[in-house]
N, C-alpha and C positions, 0 to 999 in steps of 0.2 A: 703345496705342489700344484703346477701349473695343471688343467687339463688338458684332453687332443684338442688341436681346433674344430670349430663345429660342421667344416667339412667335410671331415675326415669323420667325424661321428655322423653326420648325414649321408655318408655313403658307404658305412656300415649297416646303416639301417634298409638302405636303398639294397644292397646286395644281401639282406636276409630274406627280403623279401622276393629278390629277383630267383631266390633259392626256391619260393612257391610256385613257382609256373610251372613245373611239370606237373603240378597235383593242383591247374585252372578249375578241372571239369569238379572236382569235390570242392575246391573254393566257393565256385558257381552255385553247387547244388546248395553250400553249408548259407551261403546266400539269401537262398531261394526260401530256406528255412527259416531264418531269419526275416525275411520279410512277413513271411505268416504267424513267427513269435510277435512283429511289432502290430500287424495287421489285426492280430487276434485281443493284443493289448486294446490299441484304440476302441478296437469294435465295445469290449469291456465297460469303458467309459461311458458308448452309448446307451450300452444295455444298462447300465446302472444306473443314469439318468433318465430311460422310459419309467422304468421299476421304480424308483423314488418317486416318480408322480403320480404313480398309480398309487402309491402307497399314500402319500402326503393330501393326492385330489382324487380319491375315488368315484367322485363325482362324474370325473371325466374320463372314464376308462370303463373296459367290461374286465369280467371275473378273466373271459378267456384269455382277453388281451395279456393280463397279467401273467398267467399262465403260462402263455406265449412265450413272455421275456425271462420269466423265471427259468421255463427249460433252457433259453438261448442261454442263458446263463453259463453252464457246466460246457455246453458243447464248446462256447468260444473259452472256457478255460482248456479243456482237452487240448484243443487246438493249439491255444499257447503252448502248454505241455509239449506236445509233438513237437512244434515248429523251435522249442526252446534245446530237449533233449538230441535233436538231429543235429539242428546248427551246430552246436558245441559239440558234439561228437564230431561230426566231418571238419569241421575246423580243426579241433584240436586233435586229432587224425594229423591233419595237415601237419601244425607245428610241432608235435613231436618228431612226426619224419623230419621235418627241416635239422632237428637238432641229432638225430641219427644221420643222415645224411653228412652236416656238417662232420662229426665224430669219427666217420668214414675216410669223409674229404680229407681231413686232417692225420690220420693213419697211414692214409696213402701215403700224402706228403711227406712223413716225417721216416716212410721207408724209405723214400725217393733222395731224401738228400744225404749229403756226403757226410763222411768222417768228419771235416774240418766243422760241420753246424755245430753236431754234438759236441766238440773240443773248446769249442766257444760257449755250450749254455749250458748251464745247470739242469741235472736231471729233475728237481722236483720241480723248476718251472715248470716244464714239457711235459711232468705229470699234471701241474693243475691246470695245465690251458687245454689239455686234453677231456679232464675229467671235472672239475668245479666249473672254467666257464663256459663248458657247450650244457653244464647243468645249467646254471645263470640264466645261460641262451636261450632254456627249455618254457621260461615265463613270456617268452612270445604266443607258446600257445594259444594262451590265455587270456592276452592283448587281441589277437586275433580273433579270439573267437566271440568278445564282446564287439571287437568291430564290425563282425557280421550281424550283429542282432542291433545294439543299443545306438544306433544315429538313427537308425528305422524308427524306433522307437521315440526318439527324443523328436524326432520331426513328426511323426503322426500325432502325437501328442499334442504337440505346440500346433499343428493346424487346427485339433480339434478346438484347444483352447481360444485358437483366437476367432470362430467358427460362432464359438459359444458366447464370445464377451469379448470383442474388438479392443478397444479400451484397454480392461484390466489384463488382459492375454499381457499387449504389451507392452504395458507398464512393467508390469513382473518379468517377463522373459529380456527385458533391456537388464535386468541382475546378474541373470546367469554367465552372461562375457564377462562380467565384472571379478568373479570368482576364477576366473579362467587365468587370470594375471599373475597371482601367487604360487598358483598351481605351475605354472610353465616355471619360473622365478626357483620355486623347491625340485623340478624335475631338474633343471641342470646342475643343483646339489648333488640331486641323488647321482647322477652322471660320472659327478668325479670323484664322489666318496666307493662308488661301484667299483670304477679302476683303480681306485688307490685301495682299497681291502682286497680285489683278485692282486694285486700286487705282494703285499703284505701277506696274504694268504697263502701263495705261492713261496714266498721268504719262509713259512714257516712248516710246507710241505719239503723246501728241502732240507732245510736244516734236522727236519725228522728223518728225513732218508740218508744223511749223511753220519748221523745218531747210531741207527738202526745198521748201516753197515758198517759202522765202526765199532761198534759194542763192545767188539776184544780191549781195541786200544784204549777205550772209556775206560774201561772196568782195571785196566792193566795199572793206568795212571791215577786210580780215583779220582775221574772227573764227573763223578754221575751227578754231584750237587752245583759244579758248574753247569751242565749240561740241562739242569733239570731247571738251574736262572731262563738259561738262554733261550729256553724252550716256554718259558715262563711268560718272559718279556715279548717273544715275539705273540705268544697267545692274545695279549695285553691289547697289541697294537692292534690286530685282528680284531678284537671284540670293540676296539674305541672304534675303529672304521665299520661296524658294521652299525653300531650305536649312533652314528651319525646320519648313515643311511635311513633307518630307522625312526630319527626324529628327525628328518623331512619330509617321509613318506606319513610319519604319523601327523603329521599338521595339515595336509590335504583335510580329512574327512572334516575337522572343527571346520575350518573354511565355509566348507560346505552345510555343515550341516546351518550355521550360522546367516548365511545368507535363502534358504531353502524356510528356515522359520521367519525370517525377516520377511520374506514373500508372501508368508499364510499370515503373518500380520498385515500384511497391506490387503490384502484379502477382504481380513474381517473387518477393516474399517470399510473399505468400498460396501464390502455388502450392507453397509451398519447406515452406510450415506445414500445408497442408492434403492435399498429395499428389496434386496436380492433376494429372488425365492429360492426355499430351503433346498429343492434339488439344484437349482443351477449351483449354488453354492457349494452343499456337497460334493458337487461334480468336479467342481473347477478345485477346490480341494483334491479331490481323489487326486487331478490331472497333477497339481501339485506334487506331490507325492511319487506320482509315477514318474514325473519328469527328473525326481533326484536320482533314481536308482542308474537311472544312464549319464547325467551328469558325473556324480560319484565313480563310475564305473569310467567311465570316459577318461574321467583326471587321471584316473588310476594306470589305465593302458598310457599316456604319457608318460608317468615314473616309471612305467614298466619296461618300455621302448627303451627310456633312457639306460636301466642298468643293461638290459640286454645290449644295447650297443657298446657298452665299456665292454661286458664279456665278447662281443663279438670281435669288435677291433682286434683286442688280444690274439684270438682266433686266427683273424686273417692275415696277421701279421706274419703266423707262421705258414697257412698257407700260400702268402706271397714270396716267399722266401724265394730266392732263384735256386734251381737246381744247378751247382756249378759240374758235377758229372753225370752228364746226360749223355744220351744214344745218339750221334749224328742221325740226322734223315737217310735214311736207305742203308743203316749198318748191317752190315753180313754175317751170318752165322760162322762161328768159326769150325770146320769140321774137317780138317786134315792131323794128322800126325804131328807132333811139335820138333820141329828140326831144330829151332833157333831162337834164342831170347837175347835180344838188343837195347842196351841204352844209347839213344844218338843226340848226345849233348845235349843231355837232362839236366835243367834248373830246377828246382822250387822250393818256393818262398811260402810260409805263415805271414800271410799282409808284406811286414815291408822287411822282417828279417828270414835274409835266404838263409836255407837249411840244406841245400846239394846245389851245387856246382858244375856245368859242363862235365856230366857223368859220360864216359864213356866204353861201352862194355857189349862184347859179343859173348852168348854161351853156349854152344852146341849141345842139343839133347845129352841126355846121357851123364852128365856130369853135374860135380856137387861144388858149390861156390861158397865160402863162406867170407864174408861178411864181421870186420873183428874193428875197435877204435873205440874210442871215447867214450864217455856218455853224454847224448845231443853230437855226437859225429854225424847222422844223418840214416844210420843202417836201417833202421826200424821201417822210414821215411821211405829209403829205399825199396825195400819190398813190399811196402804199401801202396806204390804207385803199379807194381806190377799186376793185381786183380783191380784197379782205378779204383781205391780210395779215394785216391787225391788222384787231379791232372796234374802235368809237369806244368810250372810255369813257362818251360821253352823247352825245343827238343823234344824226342817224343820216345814214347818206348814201345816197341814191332816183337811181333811175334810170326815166327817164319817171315819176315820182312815186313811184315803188312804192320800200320799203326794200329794199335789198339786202341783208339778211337773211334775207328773205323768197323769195327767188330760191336756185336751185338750183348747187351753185358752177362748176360745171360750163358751164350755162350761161351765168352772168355772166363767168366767163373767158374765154371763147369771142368779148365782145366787146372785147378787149382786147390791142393789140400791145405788148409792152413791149422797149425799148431803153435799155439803163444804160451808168455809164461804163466800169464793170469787167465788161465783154462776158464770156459763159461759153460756151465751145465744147468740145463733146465731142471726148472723143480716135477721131473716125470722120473718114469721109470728108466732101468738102467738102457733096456731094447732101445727105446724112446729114442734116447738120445746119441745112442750109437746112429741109429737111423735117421739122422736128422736131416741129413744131406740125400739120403734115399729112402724116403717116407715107406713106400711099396716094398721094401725089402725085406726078402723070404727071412726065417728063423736061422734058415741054417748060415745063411750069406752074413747074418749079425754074428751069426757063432764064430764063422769061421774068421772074423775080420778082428773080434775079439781074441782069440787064439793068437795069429798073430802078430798080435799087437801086444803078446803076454798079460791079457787081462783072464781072460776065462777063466784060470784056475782062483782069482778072489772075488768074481763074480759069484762061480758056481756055490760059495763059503756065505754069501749072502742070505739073508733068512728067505726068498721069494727067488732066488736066481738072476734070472735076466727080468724076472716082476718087478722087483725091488723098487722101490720110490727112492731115490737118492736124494730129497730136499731140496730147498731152495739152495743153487749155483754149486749143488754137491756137495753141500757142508757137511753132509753122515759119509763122508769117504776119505778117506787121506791123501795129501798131494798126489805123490807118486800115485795113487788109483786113479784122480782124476786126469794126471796126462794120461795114462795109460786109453781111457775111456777116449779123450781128443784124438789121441793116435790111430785109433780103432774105428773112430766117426770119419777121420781122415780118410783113412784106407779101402772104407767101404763103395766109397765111390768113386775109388780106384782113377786116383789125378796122374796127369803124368808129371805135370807140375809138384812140388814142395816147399812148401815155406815154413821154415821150423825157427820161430823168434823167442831166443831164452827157452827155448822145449824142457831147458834140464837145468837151470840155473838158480830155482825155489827149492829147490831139493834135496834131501841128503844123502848121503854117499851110498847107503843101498837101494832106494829109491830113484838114486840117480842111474845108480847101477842097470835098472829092471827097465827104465825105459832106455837109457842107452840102447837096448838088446834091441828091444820094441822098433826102436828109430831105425838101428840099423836095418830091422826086417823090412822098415816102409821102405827105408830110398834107394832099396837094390831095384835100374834099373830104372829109377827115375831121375829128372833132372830135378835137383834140389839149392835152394837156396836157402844158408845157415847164419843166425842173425845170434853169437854167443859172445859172451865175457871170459868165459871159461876156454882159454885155448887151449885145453887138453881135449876138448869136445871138437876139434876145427883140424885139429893137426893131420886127417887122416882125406880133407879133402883134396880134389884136384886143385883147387886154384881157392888162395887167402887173397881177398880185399882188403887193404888196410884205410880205415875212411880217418880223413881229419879237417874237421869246419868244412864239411861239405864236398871234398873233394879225395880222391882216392888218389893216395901218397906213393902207397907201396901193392905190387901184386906179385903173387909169385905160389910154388909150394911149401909147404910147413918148413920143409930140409932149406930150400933157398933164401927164405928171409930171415933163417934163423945165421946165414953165415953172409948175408949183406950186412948186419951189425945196424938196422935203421929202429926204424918207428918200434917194428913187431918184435925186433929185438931187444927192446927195451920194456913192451909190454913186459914179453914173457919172462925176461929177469923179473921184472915186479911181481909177478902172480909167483914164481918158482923159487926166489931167495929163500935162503936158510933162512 
């Protein structure tokens, strides 16, 4: 599998870090630290080679002198210490926020865009670009916080060394580029073995969520030992990509450590030719020494950059995503009375195949419009565009005349109850979720909204009442409870708008019953629009829609197009035949 191009990874990396600049003034400081972590190293070096001489030529030195360097000793470790624990704290300070931040960004985004994103992606992608690679992302920290300290470090070092022994300084440090070549060579491994396991890894977040909510049908069909292959195989693929990562990243340290002993071998021959005294030698050892832990460290923050920019990429791809329903510049709150819902030769299309046709449709407040045709006729479509799901591909759809484009979405939402057939209930309490559309709502305004909406009396049969935990998407309640609960979240915040899509079409005949009742109490008095299969549910509106490929065939009342002899006349033989 090809990787991105490395521009495209180079300006993910460029924009994790352009993500740092509000948090300069703690870079600065984590910095500052940093420079006293490397400043404190060095100094280390020197003190070690006064101290060794004194020890080696006491000759040449007094008790105190000794003295002297021995205290210096601790104080420049202290030193280090501090300048070591701050840096890396204010740093990676830093990088975590970058990766909350990101996790944020991306939240945003992914409430911002339309219906048609999620109809196009799978949910557990969008779980793991949320949750595994802004984790990924989180090894930035880490990178960074060595970056603050270890170049400080690798260059006071190599001054001091070449300070000490011109020559063998740098003979030995013309090595360490040399090591630098494999390392870059296995980072861009690590780069596309990164995005190809967040790939595969995401493969195998969703096929768990698609598992998990499937389970009836699994269990229905005995497919748990297929299920348990598939789930198997993709683990597989997971664990070889992340095995791969893993022996690229592991072949750094040999590198190094290989070329870092090869060094303290040239070392000991120079000192062995040139009659090296026992502290310079020690010393230039120590420096040795010192000098690997920031090279090591160094290589490392390159593999490290590198996965984090396959996690990041992912990331921003969804951040980049365009918002196709967005708020015009200067949209206006919508706060009048609803007198009127208009389609003015409404198109739109999924990509290249159109799904509604030159719709055209006036409805005066007050009246219920149902909506009856095919499956893929377009109805669904239709009243999806009316709270802007989707935009029209042409043509536009006005409320009291005005485009709803124009209007702030916020506010057009606001006039809008919606009830589907695949009811969505949070894993909270039953209050919770009646309340969901009016967070601040008193006790009694849930009570009364559940009443009626004919819930209250198998609310109150609950072990906790309106406490109750109803599970995850209400699975401890039975269909007909949970429309009942939609209709009742519906009502509470009192639309004058309706949108009732399939409300009664999962259900059985007493259940269907009980929200019938429900429904009728909601749409006395509102305009409503009715999206049914069922034309016994449809028969009682003002005005039948008949939709066919996109275009609206037949309209009329239930009496009138039952004695046109067309489209709906033909439905309802088929649903009514003996």
């Amino acid at each position: 599998m090809a990787g991105p191009p490395r521009d495209a990874t180079r300006g993910a990396v460029r924009r994790l870090f352009d993500c740092a600049r509000p948090y300069a003034g703690r870079i600065a400081l984590g910095v500052l630290f940093g420079l006293l972590f490397a400043g404190s190293t060095t100094g280390m070096l020197v003190a070690v080679r006064g101290f060794l001489g004194e020890v080696f030529d006491p000759a040449g030195g007094t008790w105190r002198r000794t003295l002297l360097i021995a205290a210096l000793l601790p104080l420049l470790g202290a030193a280090r210490g501090l300048g070591f624990f701050a840096s890396r704290y204010l740093i990676e300070w830093v990088g975590n926020r970058i990766v909350m931040d990101l996790r944020i960004r991306l939240c945003d985004r992914l409430q911002e865009l339309s219906l048609g994103y999620y109809s196009a992606s799978r949910t557990g992608e969008i779980i793991s670009r949320t949750s595994n690679d802004t984790t990924l992302v989180g090894g930035i920290a880490r990178a960074m916080s060595d970056l603050a300290q270890q170049p400080f470090v690798l260059v006071g070092t190599a001054i001091y060394l070449l300070v000490l022994d011109p020559v063998l300084a740098a003979a030995t440090l013309l090595l360490f580029p040399l090591c630098l070549l494999p390392v870059v060579a296995f980072g861009r491994r690590v780069r596309r073995y990164s995005r190809e396991g967040q790939q595969v890894l995401a493969d195998l977040v969703s096929l768990l969520h698609e598992v998990i909510g499937g389970v009836r049908v699994v269990k229905a069909f005995g497919r748990e030992d297929d299920e348990r292959r598939r789930f198997e195989d993709r683990s597989r693929a997971v664990f070889r990509r992340l095995m791969k990562v893993v022996r690229a990243k592991a072949m750094n340290e040999p590198i190094i450590v290989v070329f870092a002993v090869t060094g303290i071998s040239l070392v000991l021959i120079y000192a062995r030719f040139t009659g090296m005294t026992p502290d310079a030698f020690f010393t230039f050892a120590a420096g040795l020494v010192v000098l690997y832990d920031p090279v090591r460290k160094l290589s490392s923050v390159h593999l490290a950059v590198q996965r984090c920019a396959a996690a990041a990429e992912r990331i921003f791809e969804v951040i980049d995503t365009p918002v196709s329903v967005a708020e015009r510049p200067g949209a206006a709150n919508f706060e009048e009375p609803v007198r009127e819902v208009a389609f003015a030769g409404v198109s739109f299309a999924y990509g290249a195949a159109p799904v509604l046709r030159e719709i055209e449709l006036r409805v005066p407040a007050g009246r219920c419009t149902a909506l009856v045709g095919a499956s893929g006729s377009g109805k669904t479509t239709m009243i999806g565009l009316l709270p802007r799901f989707f935009d029209p591909s042409a043509g536009s759809v006005r409320l009291n005349g005005r485009d709803i484009r124009d209007l702030t979405l916020r506010s057009l939402r606001r006039q809008f109850g919606l009830v589907t057939q695949d009811t969505f209930l949070f894993n909270d309490t039953v209050a919770a979720n009646i309340a969901y559309g009016r967070p601040d709502a008193p006790a009694a305004a849930i009570e009364e909204a559940a009443r009626r909406a004919h819930a209250d009396g198998f609310i109150r049969a609950l072990p906790n009442g309106y406490a109750t935990p109803i599970g995850e998407r209400g699975d401890r309640l039975s269909g007909g409870q949970r429309q009942r609960l939609a209709i009742a979240r519906a009502l509470l915040v009192d639309p004058p708008i309706l949108l009732l899509d399939e409300a009664t079409s999962a259900l059985d005949t007493e259940s269907e019953r009980q929200v019938q009742a429900a429904l009728d109490e909601v749409m006395q008095g509102r305009t409503v629009f009715v999206v049914a299969h069922r034309l016994s549910t449809v028969a009682r509106a003002d005005t039948i829609l008949v939709l066919a490929e996109g275009r609206i065939v037949e309209r009329g009342t239930h009496a009138e197009l039952l004695a046109r002899g067309g489209v709906y006349r033909r439905l309802y033989d088929l649903q009514f035949q003996a």
